[in-house]
Each structure stands twice: as C-alpha cells, then as structure tokens.
OpenMM code with the backbone's topology and positions (N, CA, C; nanometers):
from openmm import Vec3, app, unit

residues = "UNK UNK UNK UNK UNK UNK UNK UNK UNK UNK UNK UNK UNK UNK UNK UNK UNK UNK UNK UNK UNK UNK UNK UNK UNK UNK UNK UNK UNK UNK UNK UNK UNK UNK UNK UNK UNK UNK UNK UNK UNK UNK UNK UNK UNK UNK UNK UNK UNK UNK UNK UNK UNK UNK UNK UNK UNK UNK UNK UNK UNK UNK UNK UNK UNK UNK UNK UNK UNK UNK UNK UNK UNK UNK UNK UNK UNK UNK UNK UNK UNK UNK UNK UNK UNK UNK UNK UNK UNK UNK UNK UNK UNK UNK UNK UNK UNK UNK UNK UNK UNK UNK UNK".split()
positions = [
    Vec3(6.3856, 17.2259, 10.7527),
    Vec3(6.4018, 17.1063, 10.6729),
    Vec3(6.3207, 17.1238, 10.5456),
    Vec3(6.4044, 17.1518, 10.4335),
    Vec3(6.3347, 17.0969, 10.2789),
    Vec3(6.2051, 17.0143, 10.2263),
    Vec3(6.3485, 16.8795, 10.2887),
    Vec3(6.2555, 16.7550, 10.2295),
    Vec3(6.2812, 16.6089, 10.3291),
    Vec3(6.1922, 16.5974, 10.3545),
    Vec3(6.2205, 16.4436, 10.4360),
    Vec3(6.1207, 16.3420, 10.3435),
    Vec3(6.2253, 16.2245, 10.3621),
    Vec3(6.2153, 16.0906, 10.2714),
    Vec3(6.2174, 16.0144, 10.3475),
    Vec3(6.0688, 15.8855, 10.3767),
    Vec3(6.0778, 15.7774, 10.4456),
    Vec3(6.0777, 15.6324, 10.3997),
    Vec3(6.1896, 15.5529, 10.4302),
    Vec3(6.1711, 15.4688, 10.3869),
    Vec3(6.0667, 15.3475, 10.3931),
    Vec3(6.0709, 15.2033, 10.3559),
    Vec3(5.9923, 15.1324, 10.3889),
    Vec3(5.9414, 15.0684, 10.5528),
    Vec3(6.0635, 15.0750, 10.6285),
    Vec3(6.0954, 15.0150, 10.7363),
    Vec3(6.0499, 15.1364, 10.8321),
    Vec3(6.0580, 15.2872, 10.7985),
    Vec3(5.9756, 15.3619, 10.8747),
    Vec3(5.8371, 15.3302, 10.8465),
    Vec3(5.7750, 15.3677, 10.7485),
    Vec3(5.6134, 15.3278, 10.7264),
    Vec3(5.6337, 15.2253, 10.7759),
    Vec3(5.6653, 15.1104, 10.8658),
    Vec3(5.6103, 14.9889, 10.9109),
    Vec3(5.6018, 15.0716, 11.0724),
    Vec3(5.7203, 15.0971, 11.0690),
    Vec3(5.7011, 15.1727, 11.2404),
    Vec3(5.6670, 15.3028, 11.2279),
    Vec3(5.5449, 15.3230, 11.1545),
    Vec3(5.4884, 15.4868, 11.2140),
    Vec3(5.5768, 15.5890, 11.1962),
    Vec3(5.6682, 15.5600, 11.1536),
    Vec3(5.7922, 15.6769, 11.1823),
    Vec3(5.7841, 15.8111, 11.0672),
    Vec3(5.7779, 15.9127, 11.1068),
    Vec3(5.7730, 16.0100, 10.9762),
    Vec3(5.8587, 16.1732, 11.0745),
    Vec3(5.9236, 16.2050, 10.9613),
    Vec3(5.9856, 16.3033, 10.9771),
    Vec3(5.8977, 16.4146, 10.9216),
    Vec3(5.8267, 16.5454, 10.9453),
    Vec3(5.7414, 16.5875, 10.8920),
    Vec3(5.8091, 16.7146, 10.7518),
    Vec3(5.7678, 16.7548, 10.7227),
    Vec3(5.8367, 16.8469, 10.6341),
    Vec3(5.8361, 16.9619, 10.6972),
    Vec3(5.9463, 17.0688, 10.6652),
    Vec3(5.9176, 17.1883, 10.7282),
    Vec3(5.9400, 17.1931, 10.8536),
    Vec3(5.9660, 17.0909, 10.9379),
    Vec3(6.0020, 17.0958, 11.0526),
    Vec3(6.1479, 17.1733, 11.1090),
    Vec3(6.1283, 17.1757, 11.2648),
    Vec3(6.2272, 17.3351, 11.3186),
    Vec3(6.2965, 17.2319, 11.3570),
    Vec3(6.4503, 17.2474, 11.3528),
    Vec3(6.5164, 17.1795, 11.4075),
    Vec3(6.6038, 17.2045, 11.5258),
    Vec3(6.6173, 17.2310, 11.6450),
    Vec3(6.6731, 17.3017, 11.7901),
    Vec3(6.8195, 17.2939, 11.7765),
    Vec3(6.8327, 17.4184, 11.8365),
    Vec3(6.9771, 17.4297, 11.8276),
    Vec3(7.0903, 17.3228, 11.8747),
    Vec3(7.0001, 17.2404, 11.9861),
    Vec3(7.0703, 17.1242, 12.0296),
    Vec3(7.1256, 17.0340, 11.9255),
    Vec3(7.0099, 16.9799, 11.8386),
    Vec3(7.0279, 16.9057, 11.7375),
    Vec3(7.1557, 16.9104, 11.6688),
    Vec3(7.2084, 16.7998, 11.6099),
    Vec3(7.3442, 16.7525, 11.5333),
    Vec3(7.3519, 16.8074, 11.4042),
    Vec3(7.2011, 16.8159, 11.3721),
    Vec3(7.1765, 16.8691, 11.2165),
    Vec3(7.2055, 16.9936, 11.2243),
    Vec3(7.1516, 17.0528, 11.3038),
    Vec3(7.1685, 17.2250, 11.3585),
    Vec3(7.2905, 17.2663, 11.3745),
    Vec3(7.3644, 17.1784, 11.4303),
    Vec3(7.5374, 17.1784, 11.4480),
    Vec3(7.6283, 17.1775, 11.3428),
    Vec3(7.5795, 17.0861, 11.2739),
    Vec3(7.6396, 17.0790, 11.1250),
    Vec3(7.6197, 17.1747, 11.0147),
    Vec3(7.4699, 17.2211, 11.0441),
    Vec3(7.4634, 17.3415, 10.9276),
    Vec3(7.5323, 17.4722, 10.9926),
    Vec3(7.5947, 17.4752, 11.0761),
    Vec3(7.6151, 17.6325, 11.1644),
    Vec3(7.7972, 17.6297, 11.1601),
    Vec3(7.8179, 17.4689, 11.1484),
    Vec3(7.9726, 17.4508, 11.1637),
    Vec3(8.0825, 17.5210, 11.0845),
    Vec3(8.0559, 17.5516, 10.9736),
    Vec3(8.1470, 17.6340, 10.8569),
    Vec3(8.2366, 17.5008, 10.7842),
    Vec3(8.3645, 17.5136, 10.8135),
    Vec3(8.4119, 17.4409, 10.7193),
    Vec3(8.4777, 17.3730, 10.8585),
    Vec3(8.4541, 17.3423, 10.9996),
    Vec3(8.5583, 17.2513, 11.1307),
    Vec3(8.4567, 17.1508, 11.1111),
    Vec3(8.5005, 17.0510, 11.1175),
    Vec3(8.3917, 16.9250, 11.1826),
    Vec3(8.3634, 16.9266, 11.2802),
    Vec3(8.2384, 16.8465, 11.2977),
    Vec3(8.1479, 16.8693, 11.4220),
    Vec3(8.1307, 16.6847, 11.4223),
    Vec3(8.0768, 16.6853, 11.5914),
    Vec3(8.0164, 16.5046, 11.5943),
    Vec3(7.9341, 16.5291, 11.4989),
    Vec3(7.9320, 16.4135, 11.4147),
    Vec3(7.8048, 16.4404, 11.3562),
    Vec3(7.7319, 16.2534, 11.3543),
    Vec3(7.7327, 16.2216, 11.4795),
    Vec3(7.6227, 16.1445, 11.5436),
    Vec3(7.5536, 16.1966, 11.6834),
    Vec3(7.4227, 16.1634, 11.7339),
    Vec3(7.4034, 16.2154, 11.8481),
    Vec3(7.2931, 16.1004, 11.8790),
    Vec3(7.2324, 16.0712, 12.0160),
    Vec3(7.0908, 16.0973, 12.0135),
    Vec3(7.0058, 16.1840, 12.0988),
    Vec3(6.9312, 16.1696, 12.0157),
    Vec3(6.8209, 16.2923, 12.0524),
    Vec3(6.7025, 16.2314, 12.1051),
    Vec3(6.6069, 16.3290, 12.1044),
    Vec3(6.4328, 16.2724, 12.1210),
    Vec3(6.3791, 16.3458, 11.9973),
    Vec3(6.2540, 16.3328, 11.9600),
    Vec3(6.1831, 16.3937, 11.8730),
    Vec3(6.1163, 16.5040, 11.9394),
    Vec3(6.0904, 16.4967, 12.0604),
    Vec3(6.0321, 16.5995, 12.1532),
    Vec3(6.1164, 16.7567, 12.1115),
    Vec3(6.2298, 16.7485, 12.1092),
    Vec3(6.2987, 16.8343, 12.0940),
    Vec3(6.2631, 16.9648, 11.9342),
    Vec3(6.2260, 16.8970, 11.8829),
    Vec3(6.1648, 16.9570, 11.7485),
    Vec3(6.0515, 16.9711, 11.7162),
    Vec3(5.9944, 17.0846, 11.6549),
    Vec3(5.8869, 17.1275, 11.6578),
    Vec3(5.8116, 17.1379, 11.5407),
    Vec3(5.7326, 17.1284, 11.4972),
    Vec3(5.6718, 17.1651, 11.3464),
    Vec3(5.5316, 17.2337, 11.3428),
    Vec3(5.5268, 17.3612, 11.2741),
    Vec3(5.3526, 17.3873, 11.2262),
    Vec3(5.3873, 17.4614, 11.4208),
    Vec3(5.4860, 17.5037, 11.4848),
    Vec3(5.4784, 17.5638, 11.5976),
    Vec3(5.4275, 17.4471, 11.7287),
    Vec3(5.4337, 17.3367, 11.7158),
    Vec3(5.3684, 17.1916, 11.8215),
    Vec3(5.4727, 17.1378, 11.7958),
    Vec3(5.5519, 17.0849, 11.9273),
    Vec3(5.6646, 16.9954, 11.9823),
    Vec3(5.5712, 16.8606, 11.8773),
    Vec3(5.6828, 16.8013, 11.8442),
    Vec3(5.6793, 16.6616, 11.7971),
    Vec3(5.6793, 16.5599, 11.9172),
    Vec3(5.5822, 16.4702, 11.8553),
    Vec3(5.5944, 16.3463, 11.9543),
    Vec3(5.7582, 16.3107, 12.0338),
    Vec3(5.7751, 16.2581, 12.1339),
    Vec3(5.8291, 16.2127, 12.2541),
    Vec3(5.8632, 16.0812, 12.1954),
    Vec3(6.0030, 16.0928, 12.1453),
    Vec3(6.0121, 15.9322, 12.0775),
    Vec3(6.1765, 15.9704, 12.0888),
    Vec3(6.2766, 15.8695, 12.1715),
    Vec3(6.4376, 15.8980, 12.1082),
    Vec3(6.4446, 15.8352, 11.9880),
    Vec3(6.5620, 15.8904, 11.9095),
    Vec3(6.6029, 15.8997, 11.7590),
    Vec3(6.7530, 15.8378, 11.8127),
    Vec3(6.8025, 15.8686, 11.7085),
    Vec3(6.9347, 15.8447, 11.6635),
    Vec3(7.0089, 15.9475, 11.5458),
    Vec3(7.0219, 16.0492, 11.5286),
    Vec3(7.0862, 16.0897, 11.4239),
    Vec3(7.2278, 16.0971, 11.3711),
    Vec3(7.2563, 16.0928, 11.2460),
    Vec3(7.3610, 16.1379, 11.1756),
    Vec3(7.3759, 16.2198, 11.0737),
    Vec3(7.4552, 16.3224, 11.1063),
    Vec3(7.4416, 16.4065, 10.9819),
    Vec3(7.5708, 16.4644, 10.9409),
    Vec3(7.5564, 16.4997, 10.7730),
    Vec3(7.6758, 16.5053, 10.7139),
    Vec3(7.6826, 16.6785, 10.6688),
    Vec3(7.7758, 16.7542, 10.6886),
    Vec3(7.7338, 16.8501, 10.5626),
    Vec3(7.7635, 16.8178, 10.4628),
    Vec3(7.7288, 16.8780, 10.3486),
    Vec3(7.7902, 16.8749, 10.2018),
    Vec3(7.7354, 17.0293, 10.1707),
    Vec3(7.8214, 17.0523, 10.1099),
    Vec3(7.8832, 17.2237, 10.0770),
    Vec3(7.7575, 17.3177, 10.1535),
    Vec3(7.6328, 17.3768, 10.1282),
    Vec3(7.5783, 17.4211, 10.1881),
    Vec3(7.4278, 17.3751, 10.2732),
    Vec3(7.4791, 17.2543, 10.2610),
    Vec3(7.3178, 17.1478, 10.3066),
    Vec3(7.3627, 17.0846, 10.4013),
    Vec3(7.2767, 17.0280, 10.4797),
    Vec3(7.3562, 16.8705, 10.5513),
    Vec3(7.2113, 16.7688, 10.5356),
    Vec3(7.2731, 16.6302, 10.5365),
    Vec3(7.2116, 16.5515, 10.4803),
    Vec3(7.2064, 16.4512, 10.6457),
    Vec3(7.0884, 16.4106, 10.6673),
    Vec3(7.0772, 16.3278, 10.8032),
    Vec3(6.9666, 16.1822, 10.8034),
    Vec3(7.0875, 16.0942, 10.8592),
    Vec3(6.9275, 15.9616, 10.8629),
    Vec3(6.8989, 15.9537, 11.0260),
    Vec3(6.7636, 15.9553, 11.0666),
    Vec3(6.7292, 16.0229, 11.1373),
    Vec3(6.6150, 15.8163, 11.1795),
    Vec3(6.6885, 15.7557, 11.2860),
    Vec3(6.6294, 15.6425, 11.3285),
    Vec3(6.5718, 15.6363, 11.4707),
    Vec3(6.4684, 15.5861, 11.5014),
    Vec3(6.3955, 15.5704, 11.6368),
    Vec3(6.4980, 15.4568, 11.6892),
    Vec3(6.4905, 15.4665, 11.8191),
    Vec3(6.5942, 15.3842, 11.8827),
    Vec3(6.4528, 15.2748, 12.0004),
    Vec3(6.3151, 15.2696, 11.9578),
    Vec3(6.2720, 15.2141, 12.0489),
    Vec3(6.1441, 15.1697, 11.9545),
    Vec3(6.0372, 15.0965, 11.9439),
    Vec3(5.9107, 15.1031, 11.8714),
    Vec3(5.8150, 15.1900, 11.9278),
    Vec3(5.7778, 15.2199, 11.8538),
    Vec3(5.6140, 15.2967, 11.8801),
    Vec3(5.5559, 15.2437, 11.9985),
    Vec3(5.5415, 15.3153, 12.0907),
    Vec3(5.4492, 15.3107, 12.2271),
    Vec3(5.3064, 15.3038, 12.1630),
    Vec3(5.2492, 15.2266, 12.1826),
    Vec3(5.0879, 15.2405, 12.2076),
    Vec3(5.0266, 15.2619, 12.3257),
    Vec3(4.9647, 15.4195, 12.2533),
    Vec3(4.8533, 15.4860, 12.3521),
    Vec3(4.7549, 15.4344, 12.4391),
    Vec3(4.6775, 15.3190, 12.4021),
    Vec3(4.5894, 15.2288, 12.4280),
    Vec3(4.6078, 15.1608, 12.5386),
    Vec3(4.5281, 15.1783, 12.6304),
    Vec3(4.5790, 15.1165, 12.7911),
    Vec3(4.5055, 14.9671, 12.7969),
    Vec3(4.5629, 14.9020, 12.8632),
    Vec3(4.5060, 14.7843, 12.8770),
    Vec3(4.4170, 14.7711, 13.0017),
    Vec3(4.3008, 14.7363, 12.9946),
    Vec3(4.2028, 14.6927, 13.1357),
    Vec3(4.3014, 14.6362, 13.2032),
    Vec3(4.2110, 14.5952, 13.3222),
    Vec3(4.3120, 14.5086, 13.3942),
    Vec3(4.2467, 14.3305, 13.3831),
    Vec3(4.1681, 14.3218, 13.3008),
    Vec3(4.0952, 14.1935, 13.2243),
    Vec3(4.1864, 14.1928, 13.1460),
    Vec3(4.2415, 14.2086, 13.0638),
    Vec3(4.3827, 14.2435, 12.9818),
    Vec3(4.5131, 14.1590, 13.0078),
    Vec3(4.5493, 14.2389, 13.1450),
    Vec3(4.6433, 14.1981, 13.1869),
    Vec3(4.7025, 14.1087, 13.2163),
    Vec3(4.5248, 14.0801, 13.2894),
    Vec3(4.5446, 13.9010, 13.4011),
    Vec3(4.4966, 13.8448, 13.2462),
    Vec3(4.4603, 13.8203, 13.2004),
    Vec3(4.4583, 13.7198, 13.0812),
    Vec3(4.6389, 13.7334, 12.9805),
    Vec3(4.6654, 13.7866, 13.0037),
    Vec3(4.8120, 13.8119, 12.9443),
    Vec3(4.8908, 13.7427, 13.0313),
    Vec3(4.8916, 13.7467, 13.1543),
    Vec3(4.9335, 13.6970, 13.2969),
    Vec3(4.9650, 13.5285, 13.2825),
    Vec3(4.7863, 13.5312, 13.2727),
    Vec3(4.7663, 13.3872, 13.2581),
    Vec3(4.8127, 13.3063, 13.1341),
    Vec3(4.8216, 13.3727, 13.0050),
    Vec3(4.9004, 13.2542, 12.8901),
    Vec3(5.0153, 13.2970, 12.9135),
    Vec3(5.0991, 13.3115, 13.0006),
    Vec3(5.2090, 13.2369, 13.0266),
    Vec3(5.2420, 13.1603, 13.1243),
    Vec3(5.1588, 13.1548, 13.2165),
    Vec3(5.1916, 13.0605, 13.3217),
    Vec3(5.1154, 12.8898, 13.2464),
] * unit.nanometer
topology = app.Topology()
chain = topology.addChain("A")
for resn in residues:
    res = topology.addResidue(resn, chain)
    for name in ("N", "CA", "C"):
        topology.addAtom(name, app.Element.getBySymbol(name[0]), res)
C-alpha cells in the first residue's frame, strides 16, 4: 500500500490504515490488483488480523472492504464493521455498580 487516507469518522473510531502495509493474498485488494483485465468481487469482509505491517499482524478488528481497479492501481474504502474494543477490564466493583444503575 502507497498511501492510506483517513477520514474524520475514522479518527473518531481509532481507525487507521497504516502505510506500507502487506496486504494477504486473501484480501479483495490483493484480488483486484492480480485480476488483469476479468472482474473480480470486489466487496469482501475481512479482519485486520489478516494484514501485516513493519512484519507484526495488525490488530484483530473485522473490516469491510471494497475495491476497485483502475488501470494499474486499485483503489479501496476499507470500514470496521464493529467499534473499538477496549482493552481495559472492568473490576468487578465496576460491574455491580453498572448492574445496579439499571435496576
């Protein structure tokens, strides 16, 4: 990958496509640049797990992709299909107080 461009609505959800990143042969994008001139699906979803960058699997997040070729490129918008998991575990003081404003 060239160049990845994020919009506003990713920076709200964490979301970043990194530059330079490997894209697996599985991938739609991968499909599309290898296709020649037949069409290929060019929707899928994926995970981010699947791709790697700097040689380290990318975070564990499903996507959504679509991708187009155009003459020797293909062009892809590349959407999370879930929000950002937070790492951060909750006590279990946490919980039962979470518990409790709703009852």
């Amino acid at each position: 990958v060239v160049m990845s461009v994020q919009n506003d609505a990713a920076k709200l959800e964490k979301f970043l496509i990194p530059k330079k990143f490997r894209v697996p042969p599985e991938s739609v994008i991968f499909r599309q640049f290898e296709a020649g001139e037949e069409p290929v699906k060019c929707y899928a979803e994926e995970d981010l797990s699947w791709w790697e960058s700097k040689g380290e699997p990318l975070p564990d997040r499903p996507i959504v992709v679509e991708a187009r070729k155009v003459a020797d490129r293909v062009f892809a918008i590349i959407q999370p299909t879930e929000p950002v998991r937070s790492t951060r575990r909750r006590t279990p003081q946490q919980k039962t107080s979470k518990l409790s404003k709703r009852t």
